[in-house]
N, C-alpha and C positions, 0 to 999 in steps of 0.2 A: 273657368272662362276668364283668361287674361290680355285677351286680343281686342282691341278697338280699329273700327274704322276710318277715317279723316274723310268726309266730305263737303263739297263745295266750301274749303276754307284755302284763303289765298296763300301762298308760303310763307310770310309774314307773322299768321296767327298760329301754324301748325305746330309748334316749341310748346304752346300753351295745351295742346291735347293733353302732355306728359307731367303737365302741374294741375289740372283740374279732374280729368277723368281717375288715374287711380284712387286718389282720396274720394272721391265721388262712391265709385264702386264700393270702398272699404265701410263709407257709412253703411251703404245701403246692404251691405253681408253682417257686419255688426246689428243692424236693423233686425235683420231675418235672424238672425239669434237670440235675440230678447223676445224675439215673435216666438218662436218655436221654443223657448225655454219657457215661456208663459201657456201657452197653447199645452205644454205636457204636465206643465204643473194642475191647470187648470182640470185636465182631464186625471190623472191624479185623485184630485176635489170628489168630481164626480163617479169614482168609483168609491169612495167611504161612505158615498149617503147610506147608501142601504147599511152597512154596518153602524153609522151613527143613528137609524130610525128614520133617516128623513125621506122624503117622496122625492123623486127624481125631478118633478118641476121647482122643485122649492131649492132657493140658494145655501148653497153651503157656508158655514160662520163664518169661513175665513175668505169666503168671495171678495168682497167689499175691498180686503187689506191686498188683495193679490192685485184688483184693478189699480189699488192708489201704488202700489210698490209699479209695475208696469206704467202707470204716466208717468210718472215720475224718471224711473229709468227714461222713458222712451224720449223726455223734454230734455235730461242731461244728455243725451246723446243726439241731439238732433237739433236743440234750439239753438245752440251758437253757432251751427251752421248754414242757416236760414235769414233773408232779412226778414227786418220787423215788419210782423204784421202777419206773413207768409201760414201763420200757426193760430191766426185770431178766430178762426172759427174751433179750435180744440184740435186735439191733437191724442195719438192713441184707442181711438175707439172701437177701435177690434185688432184681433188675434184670432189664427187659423191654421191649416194645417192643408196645404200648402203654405208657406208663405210667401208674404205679395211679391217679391222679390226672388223667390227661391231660385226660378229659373236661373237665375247667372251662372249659379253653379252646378245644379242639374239638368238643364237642358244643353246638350253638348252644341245642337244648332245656333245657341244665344247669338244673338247680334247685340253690339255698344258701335254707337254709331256718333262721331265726334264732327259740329260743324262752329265755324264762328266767323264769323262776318268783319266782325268790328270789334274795336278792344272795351265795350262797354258790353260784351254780352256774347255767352256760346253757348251750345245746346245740345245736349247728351243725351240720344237716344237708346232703349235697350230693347228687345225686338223677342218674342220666344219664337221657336223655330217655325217649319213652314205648317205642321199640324197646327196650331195655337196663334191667330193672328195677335192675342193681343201687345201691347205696347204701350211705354211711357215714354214720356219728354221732362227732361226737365231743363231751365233755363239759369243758368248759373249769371250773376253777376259779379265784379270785383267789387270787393271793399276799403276803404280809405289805408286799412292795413297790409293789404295784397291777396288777401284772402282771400277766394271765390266762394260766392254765397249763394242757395239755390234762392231763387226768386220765383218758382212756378214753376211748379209739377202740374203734368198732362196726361191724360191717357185718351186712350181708344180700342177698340175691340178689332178692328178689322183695318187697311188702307184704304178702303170705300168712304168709312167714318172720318167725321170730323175731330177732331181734338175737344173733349171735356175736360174741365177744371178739375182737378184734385185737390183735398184741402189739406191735406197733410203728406208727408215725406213717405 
């Protein structure tokens, strides 16, 4: 999935789809690789219990170092992209198989949906196809260095729903 759309932005701001949205994208594919490289490591884990003696509810020893190596990872790639604050409720706290993102590159329907109003803020939506309403927003700001920085990720389940907060990327 390498196509985006432009809507309701004046021709003015549409130069700016072509410096915010790819890099936007690339986090969020790099994202879903640390997702899914953790997610198979993890299951990995849990196929040794049984040969290490242990019960299948019970954590495997090297649980603990796999979560801190994943924040970790997942803050270097994601906090200096982000303004401050955008990450104060935590950040990394699951891993899955889907991952949250995957869709870009496996649903061939993806929609990336590019708007921006004003030069103090534009808004990148990604869409999974017409099976799967769900959806995120995110809201990019600039930064004093030119940066674009997300400012506020969104989602929602359906185009009926409203928009809920996301606390992390």
């Amino acid at each position: 999935m390498n196509d985006y759309m432009i809507q309701d932005t004046p021709e003015k701001f549409r130069a700016f789809a072509e410096e915010i949205v790819p890099p936007l994208l690339a986090l969020l594919r790099a994202r879903n690789a640390l997702e899914a490289e953790i997610f198979a490591r993890s299951r990995e884990m849990e196929a040794e219990k049984p040969a290490l003696g242990l019960p299948m509810n019970q954590m495997h020893p090297e649980e603990p170092a796999l979560w801190e190596e994943y924040r970790s990872r997942y803050m270097e790639l994601i906090e200096h992209r982000c303004v401050p604050g955008l990450l104060k409720y935590g950040a990394a706290r699951s891993f899955g198989m889907p991952t949250k993102y995957g869709y870009l590159d496996e649903d061939p329907e993806c929609q990336v949906i590019f708007t921006m109003k004003s030069a103090k803020k534009a808004v990148v939506e990604t869409r999974r196809g017409p099976g799967v309403k769900e959806q995120h927003q995110f809201v990019l700001r600039p930064s004093g260095d030119g940066a674009w920085l997300i400012g506020g990720v969104s989602y929602r389940l359906s185009p009926a729903d409203g928009w809920s907060v996301e606390h992390s990327v």
